[in-house]
Each structure stands twice: as structure tokens, then as C-alpha cells.
N, C-alpha and C positions, 0 to 999 in steps of 0.2 A: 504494500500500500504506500503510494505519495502522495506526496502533499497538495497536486493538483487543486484545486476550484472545485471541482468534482465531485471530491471525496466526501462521503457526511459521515455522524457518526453511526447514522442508522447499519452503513454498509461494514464499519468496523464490528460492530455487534452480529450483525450476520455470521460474519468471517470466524468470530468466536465461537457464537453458539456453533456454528458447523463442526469446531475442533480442525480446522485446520491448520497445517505448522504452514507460520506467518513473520514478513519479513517486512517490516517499518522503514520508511526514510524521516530522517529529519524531526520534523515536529510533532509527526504523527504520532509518535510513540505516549502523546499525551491523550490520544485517542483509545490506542493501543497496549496499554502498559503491561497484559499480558502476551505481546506477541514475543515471537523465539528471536529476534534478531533483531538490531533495532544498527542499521547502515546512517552514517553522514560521512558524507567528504571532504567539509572543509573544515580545518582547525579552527577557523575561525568561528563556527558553529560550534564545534566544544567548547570553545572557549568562554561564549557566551552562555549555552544553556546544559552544558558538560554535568554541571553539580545538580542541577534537579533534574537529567536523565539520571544519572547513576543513582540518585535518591527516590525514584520512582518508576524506573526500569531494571526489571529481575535480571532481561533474558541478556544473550549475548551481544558486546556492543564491537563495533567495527566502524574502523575507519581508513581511509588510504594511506593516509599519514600520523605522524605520533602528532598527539594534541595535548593540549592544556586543558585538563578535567576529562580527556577522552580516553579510548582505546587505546590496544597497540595498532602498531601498523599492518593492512593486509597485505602491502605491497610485495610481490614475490611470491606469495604464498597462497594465501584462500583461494584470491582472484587473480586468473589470468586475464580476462578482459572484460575491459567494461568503458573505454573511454569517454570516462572523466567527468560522469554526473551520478546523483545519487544514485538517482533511479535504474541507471545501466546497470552499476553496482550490483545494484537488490537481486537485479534479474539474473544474473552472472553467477553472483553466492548461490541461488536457485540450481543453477544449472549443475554448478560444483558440485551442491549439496546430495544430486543424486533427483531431482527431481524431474516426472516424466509430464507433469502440464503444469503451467502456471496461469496463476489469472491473476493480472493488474488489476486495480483499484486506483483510481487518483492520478491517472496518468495521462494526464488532459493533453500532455506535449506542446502547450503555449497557449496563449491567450489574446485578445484581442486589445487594441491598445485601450485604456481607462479603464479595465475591467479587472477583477480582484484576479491576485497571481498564485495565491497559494487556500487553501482548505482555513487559514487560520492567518492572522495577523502579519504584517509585512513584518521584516527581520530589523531589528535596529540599526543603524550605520556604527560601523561602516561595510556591513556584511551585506552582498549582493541579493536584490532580489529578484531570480531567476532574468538576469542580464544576459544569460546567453543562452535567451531560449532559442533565439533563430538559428543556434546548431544545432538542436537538440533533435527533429527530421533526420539528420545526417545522422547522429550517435547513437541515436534507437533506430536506426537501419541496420548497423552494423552489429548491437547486439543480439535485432533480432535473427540476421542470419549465423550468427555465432549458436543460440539456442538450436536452429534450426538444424544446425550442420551437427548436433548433439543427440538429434532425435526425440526434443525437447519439442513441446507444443503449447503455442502463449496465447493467452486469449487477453483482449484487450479488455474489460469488461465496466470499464468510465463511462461515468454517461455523455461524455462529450470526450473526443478528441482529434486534433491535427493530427495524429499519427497513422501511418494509413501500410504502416511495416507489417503488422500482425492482424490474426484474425480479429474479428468483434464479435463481441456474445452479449452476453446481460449476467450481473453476476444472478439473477433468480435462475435462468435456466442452466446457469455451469452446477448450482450447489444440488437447485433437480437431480442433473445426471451425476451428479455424485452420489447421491441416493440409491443411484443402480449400480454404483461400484466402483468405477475408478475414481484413481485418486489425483488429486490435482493439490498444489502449492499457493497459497495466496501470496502476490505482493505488491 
């Protein structure tokens, strides 16, 4: 799950009650606080809100680089790729993790100009608010066929997004078919 415009917290409660293992970006994790994995990428996010994740999130925290109030580094190791935003990340650890479907939450892939940028409050300065989202097309291309080339299956399932890499679904009809059996990864 990201932080997307998207995201509510109705869809975080879904994701629970289903018992799915779940993979946060960013702020989410205040939606989230029992998902398994709770992904940021920039130090400068630990650095700001580092002490009430760790005071409020259980599960495992990750980040690309060492931070101030954060993680160790995954650089080298968890993740082999993900260039270079949270949410590739999430999807990446996914992949690593052993996971045969994923379904995004919150992953709007950009927004239109005046209109809110994230599920929850702009970041304080001097930390970017999603400023590069016009890559962000290009870098979820590239993870998506990273999954793909995995044998990995993503389902897009925001109610809105520019991303046009991955399938779309609805998360009501993925936790449906999971009802009948397979298993799918929330992120």
C-alpha cells in the first residue's frame, strides 16, 4: 500500500481483515501499523517521522539507505531493483519475498496539478512532495516488467491511476478470488 490520493483507510482494513502479509510505504504505516513491512526511501523521511514509526510500527522497517531514526540499509541485499521510489521498492521486496500476485493499493502514479498528492498531509520542508512524479510512468515500467520477468502477477487495484504498466482489478474482486484460493501479497 502507498500513499497515493487513493488510498482510504477503508481499503487498509480490508487488507487486514483478509490477513494478508502487507507491505506499507511511507506514511501509510499510520494507517497500517499492523502491516509486515513498512518500506521509505529517503533519510530524510526517517529522519522526520523515524521515532513515531518505530514507536508505532511492530513489523519490519526498510530502507535504501542508513537513516537517522530509521532502518538498516537494503542496499545490496533484500533488493535488487527497484529504481529509486518507495513504491518500486514495496513491489521489489514483494517479488524477493517469494510472492506469486501482488495487488497495489494507493498507487495512483501522479496526480493532476492542485490536487492532493498523497492519502494524508503534504510532508514538511524541506522533504519533497512527490516532485518526481513525472518519472515515476518510466520506474513502475521497469518494475513492472522486473515482476513480470519473475513470474510475478500485479494487479493494480487504486481507484485511480496514470499507471497503465500493470493489470487493473478492484481490490473487492482480487480478495473475492482469494476466497477461492490463491494467494496474493498486498502492497
Amino acid at each position: 500500500m502507498a500513499s497515493g490520493p487513493s488510498l482510504t483507510i477503508e481499503d487498509c482494513e480490508a487488507v487486514r481483515e483478509a490477513g494478508l502479509p502487507t507491505i506499507v510505504t511511507n506514511n501509510v504505516f499510520r494507517w497500517a501499523p499492523w502491516a509486515d513491512v513498512l518500506f521509505a526511501m529517503d533519510a530524510s523521511w526517517w529522519k522526520h517521522y523515524g521515532a513515531e514509526a518505530n514507536s508505532v510500527f511492530k513489523g519490519i522497517k526498510l530502507s535504501y539507505a542508513r537513516c537517522p531514526n530509521g532502518p538498516h540499509s537494503t542496499k545490496g541485499s533484500i533488493v535488487p531493483t527497484a529504481h529509486g521510489i518507495s513504491g518500486t521498492y514495496a513491489i521489489s521486496i514483494a517479488v524477493v519475498g517469494g510472492a506469486s500476485d501482488i495487488l497495489l493499493l494507493g498507487y495512483d502514479g501522479g496526480f493532476k496539478e492542485g490536487e492532493q498528492r498523497h492519502c494524508h498531509e503534504d510532508h514538511p520542508a524541506p522533504m519533497s512532495n512527490a516532485a518526481s512524479h513525472k518519472n515515476w510512468p518510466y520506474k513502475f515500467k521497469l518494475i513492472a516488467t522486473y515482476a513480470s520477468s519473475h513470474g510475478v502477477r500485479v494487479v493494480n487495484c487504486s481507484r485511480r491511476t496514470f499507471l497503465n504498466c500493470f493489470e487493473l482489478g478492484t481490490l473487492e474482486r482480487e480478495l473475492g478470488a482469494l476466497k477461492g484460493g490463491s494467494g496474493a501479497h498486498s502492497d
